[in-house]
One Martini backbone bead per residue (centre of mass of N, CA, C, O) as a GRO file, in nm:
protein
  153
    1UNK     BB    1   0.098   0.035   0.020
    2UNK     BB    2   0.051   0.371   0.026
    3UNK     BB    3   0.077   0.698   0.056
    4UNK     BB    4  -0.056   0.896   0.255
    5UNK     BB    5  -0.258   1.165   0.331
    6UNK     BB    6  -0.306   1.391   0.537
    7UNK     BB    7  -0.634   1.456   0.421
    8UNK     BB    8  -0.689   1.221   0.407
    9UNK     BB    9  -0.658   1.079   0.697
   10UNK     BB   10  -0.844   1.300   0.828
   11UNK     BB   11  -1.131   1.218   0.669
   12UNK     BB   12  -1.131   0.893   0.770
   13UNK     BB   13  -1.117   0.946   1.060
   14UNK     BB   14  -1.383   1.111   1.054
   15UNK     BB   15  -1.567   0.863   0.930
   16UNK     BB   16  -1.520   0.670   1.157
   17UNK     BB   17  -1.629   0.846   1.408
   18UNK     BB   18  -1.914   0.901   1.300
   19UNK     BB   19  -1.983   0.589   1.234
   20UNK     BB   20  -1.971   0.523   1.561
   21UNK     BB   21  -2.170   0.735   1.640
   22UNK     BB   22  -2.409   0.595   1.492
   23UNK     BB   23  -2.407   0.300   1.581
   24UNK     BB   24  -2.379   0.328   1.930
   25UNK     BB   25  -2.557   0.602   1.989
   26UNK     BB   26  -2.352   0.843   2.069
   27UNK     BB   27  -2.257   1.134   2.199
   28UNK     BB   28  -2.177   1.375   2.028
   29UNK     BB   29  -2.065   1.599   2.242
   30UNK     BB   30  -1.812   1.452   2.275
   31UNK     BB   31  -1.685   1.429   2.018
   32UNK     BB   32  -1.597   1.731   1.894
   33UNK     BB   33  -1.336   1.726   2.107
   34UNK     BB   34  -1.208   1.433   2.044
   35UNK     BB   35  -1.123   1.534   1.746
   36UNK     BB   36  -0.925   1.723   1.858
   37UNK     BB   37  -0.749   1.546   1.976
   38UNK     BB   38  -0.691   1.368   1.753
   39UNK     BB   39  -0.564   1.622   1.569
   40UNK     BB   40  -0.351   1.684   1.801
   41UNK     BB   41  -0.190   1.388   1.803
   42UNK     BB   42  -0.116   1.355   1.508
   43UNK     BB   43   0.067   1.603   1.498
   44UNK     BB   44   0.239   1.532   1.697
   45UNK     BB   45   0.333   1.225   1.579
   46UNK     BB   46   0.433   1.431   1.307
   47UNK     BB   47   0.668   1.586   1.473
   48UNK     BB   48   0.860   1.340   1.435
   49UNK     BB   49   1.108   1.467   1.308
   50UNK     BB   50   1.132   1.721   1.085
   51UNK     BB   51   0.836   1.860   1.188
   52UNK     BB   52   0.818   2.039   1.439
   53UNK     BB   53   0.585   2.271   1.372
   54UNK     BB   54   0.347   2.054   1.465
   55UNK     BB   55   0.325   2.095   1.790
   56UNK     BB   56   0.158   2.345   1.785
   57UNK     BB   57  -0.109   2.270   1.667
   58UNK     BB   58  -0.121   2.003   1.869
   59UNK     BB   59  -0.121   2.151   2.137
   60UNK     BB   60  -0.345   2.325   2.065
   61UNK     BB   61  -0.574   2.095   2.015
   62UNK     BB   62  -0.564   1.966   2.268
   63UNK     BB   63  -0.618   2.132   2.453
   64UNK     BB   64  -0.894   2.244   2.386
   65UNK     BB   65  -0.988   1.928   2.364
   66UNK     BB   66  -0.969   1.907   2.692
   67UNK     BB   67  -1.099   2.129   2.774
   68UNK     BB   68  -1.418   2.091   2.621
   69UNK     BB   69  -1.434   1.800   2.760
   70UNK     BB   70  -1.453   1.946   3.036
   71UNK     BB   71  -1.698   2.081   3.006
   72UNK     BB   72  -1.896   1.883   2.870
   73UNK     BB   73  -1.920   1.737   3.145
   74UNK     BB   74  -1.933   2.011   3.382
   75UNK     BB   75  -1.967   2.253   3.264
   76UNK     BB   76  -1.939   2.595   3.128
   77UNK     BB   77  -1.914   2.723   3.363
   78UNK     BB   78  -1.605   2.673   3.396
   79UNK     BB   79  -1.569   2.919   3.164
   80UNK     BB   80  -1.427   3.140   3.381
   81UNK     BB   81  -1.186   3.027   3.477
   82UNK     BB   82  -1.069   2.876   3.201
   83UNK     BB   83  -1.001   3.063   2.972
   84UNK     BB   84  -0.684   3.107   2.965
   85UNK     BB   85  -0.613   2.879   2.825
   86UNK     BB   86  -0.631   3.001   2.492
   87UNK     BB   87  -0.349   3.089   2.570
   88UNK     BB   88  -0.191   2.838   2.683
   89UNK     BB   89  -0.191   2.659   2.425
   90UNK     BB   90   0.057   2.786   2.237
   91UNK     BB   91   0.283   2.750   2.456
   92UNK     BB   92   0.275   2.473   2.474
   93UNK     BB   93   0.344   2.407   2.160
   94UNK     BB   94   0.626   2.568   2.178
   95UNK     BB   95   0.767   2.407   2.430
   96UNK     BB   96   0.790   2.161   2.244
   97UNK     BB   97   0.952   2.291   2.035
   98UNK     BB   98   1.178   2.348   2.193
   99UNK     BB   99   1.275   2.046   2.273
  100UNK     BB  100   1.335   1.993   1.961
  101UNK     BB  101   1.507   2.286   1.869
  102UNK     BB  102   1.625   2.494   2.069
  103UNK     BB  103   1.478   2.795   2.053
  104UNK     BB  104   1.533   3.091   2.202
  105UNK     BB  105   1.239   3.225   2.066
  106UNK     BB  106   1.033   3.042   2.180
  107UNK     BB  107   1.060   3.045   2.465
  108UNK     BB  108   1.033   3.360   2.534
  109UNK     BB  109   0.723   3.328   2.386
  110UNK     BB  110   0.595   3.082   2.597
  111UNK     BB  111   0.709   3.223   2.879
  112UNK     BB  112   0.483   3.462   2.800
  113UNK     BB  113   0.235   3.303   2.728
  114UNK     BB  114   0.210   3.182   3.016
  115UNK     BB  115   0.241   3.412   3.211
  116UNK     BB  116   0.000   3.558   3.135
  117UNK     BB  117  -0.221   3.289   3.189
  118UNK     BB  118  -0.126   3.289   3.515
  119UNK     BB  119  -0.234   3.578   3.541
  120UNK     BB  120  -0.509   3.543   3.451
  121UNK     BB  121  -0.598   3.282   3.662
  122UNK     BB  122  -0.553   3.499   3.901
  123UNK     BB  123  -0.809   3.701   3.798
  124UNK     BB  124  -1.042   3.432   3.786
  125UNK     BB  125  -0.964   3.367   4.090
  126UNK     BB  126  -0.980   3.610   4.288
  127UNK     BB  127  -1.305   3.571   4.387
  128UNK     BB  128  -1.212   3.394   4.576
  129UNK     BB  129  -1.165   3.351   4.885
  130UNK     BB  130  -0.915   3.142   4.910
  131UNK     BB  131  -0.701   3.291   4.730
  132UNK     BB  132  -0.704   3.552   4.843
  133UNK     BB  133  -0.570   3.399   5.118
  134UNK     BB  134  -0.340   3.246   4.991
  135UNK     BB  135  -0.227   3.536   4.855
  136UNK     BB  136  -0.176   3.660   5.092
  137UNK     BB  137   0.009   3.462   5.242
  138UNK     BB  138   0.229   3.535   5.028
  139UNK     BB  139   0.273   3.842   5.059
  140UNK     BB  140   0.373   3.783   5.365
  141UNK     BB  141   0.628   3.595   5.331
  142UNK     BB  142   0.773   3.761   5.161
  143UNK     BB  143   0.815   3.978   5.308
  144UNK     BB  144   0.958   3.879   5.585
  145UNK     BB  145   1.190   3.732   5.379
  146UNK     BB  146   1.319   4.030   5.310
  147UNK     BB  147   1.345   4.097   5.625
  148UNK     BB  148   1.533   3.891   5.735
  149UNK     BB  149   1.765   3.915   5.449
  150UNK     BB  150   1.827   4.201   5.519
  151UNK     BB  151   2.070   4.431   5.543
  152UNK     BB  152   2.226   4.589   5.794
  153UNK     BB  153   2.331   4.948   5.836
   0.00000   0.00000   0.00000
């Protein structure tokens, strides 16, 4: 057998999941977040050798279909909170290339686009009344250990 194409491999892949979908009358909702992770985890294992370029698209579909799936499972109430990862989905698909070819310039941007998405995650947490106490306690230990540590003139 010959070489198939990557648009026919994706074609038939998706022709097969949505026929399992229709024999075993599967839960469609769960279905299309599946599809993302399965052409995310695609890319992924494409990224393999050569083609490191593919590990971005692969980590950005996994991600979000992992959210995806993660909210239709638990309820969409949860993406106030979660809202975040479509920053942080980038940036993990990065961090896998730079792994892949230690670009400096990727590290640099996968670290600005994570510190965002960690300081979003801080500001649609900070409602949280439990956040808001162990973020003070947080930021009183810092203080103490500046005094502790700081050299007296």
């Amino acid at each position: 057998m010959g070489k198939i194409s990557i648009g026919a491999a994706l074609v038939a892949i998706f022709l097969i999941i949505i026929g399992l979908v229709l024999i075993f009358n599967l839960n469609a909702n769960y279905i299309w977040s599946v599809i993302l992770i399965v052409l995310g985890v695609g890319f992924e294992v494409g990224a393999f050798g050569k083609h490191v370029g593919r590990f971005i698209p692969g980590g950005i579909l996994t991600t979000i279909g992992v959210l995806l799936l993660f909210c239709t499972i638990k309820g969409f109430s949860h993406m106030a909170y979660l809202w975040p990862v479509f920053v942080m989905a980038p940036a993990i698909g990065m961090i896998q290339t730079y792994f892949a070819n230690h670009s400096k310039g990727i590290l640099i941007a996968s670290t600005i686009l994570f510190g965002i998405s960690v300081a979003l995650f801080g500001i649609s947490l900070y409602q949280w009344t439990f956040v808001r106490i162990v973020f003070g306690i947080l930021v009183i230990a810092f203080g103490v250990l500046i005094f502790a540590t700081a050299k007296k003139k």
